[in-house]
N, C-alpha and C positions, 0 to 999 in steps of 0.2 A: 086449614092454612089459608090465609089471605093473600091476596095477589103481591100484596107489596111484600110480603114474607118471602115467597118465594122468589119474586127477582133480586132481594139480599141475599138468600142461598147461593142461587146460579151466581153472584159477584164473587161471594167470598170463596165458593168451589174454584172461579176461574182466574181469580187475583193473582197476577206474576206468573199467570201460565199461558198469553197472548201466542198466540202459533198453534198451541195445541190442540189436538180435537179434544173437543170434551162434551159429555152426556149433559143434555140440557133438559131438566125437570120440566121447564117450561111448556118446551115445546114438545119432546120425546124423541126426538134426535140426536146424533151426533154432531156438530158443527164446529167447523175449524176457525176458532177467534182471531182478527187480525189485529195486529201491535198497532197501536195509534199513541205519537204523541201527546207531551200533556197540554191541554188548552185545544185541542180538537173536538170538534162535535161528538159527545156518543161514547167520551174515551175514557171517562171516568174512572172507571173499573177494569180499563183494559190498557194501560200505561204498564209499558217494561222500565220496572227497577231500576234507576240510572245506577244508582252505588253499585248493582251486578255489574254492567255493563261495563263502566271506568273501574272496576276490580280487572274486569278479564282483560282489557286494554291497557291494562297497566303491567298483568302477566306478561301480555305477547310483548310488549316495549321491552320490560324485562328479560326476555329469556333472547335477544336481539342483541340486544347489549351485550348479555352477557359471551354470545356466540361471536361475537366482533372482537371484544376484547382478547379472547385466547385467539383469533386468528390473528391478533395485531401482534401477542404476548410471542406467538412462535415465528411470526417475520424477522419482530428485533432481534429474537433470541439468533437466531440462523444469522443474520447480520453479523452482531455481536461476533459470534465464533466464526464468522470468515474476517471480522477486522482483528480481532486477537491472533490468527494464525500466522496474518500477515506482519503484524508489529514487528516478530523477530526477523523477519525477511526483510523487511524496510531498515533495521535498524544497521544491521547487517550491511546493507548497501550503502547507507550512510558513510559506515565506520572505514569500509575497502575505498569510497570515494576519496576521504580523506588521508587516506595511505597514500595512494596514488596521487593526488595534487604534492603532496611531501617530496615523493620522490621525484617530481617533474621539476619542484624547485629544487632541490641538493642537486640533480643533472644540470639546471641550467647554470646555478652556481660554478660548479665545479669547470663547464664548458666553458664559460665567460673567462675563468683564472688561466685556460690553459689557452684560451686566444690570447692574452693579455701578454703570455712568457716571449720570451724576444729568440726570432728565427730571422738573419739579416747573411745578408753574402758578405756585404762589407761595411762594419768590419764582420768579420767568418765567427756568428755567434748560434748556437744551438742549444736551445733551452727546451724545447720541447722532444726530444729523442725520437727512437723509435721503436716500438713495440717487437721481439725476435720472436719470428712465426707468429706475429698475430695475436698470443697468448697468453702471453705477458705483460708488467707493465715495461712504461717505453725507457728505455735506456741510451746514456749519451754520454762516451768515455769509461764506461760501466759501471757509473752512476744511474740510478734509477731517479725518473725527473719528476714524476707523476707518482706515487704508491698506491698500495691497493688499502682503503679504507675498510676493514674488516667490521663486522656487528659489533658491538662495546663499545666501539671509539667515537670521539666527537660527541658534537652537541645529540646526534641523533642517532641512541646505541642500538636500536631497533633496524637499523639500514646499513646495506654494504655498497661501497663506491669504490671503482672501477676507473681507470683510463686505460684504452688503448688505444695506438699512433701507427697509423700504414702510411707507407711509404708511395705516392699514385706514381711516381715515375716506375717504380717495379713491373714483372711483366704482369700484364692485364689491368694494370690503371688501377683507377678509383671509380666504380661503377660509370664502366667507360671511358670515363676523362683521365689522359696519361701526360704527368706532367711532374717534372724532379723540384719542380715548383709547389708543388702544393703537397699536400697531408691531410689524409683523412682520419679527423679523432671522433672517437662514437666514447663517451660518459653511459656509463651503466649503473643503474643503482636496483638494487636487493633489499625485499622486505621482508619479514623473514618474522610472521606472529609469533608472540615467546620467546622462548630461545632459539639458538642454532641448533641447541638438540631437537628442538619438539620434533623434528623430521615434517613438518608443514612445510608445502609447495610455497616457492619466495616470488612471490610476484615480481617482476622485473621493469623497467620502466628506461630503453636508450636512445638517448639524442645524439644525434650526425652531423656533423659538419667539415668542410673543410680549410683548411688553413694555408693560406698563400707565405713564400719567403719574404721582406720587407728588404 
């Protein structure tokens, strides 16, 4: 075998296996080959495989990827089902919001008509009555001035409305203030989901004021 034979051997034995020790006919040795770029002195024969190399670099990109995306896929996920839990909660608070501004305006409705009724010395007129024990509505002559708006009636069958009329000259006033002059009327209104049957708690909503004689 001629010398040039054998250093084609020892290439083709050590082609694509740069790093490894390998048994060199040449010399009788083991020696450990180092990886040299291509277009280096010496490297001819000792160039690592690019296409290996961008294979396995293209794995680890790969398998990166693909580990980011299921950590992303269960962030949204968990997102996701705490925004959906909350939809009906939110919507919910909407719908009770809007109950509540309804009844604030039927109370201030109703408050405004019953400033509006004529309470005069002279001449000696009483439109506005007064409520007996507090718990009724207000009466004057034993007519009833004010009724009690039950669920079904009016433009808004979902709501109960209320007047009741204290007397502040009585004893103990009107939240302190004692005066046969004035009258304190509190508007009450009732909401009441469904029907009256469903037995649902009725949200309540009452405005205070009081009313001087004229």
């Amino acid at each position: 075998m001629t010398k040039g034979t054998l250093r084609a051997a020892v290439a083709r034995s050590v082609r694509g296996r740069c790093g490894r020790e390998v048994h060199s006919v040449r010399w009788g040795r083991r020696a450990a080959l180092p990886c040299r770029r291509a277009g280096e002195a010496g490297g001819g024969h000792h160039v690592l495989d690019g296409q290996l190399a961008a294979g396995a670099a293209a794995r680890d990109e790969s398998g990166m990827t693909a580990v980011e995306l299921l950590i992303t896929a269960a962030v949204v996920t968990v997102a996701l089902v705490a925004v959906a839990s909350a939809v009906p909660t939110a919507i919910q608070a909407v719908h009770q919001g809007g109950q509540v501004s309804t009844a604030v305006f039927l109370a201030s409705a109703r408050l405004e008509q019953v400033r509006r009724a004529s309470w005069t010395a002279s001449p000696a007129r009483d439109a506005l009555g007064l409520s007996p024990a507090g718990s009724e509505p207000p009466l004057h002559a034993g007519e009833v001035t004010f009724p009690d708006e039950p669920e079904g009636s009016g433009d808004h069958p979902e709501y109960a409305r209320r007047v009741r009329i204290a007397d502040c000259g009585a004893a103990g006033g009107c939240g302190g203030v004692a005066s046969a002059d004035l009258r304190q009327v509190t508007v009450t209104v009732l909401h009441r989901p469904g029907s009256a049957a469903s037995g649902a708690a009725a949200p309540a909503v009452a405005l205070t004021t009081l009313v001087a004689r004229r």
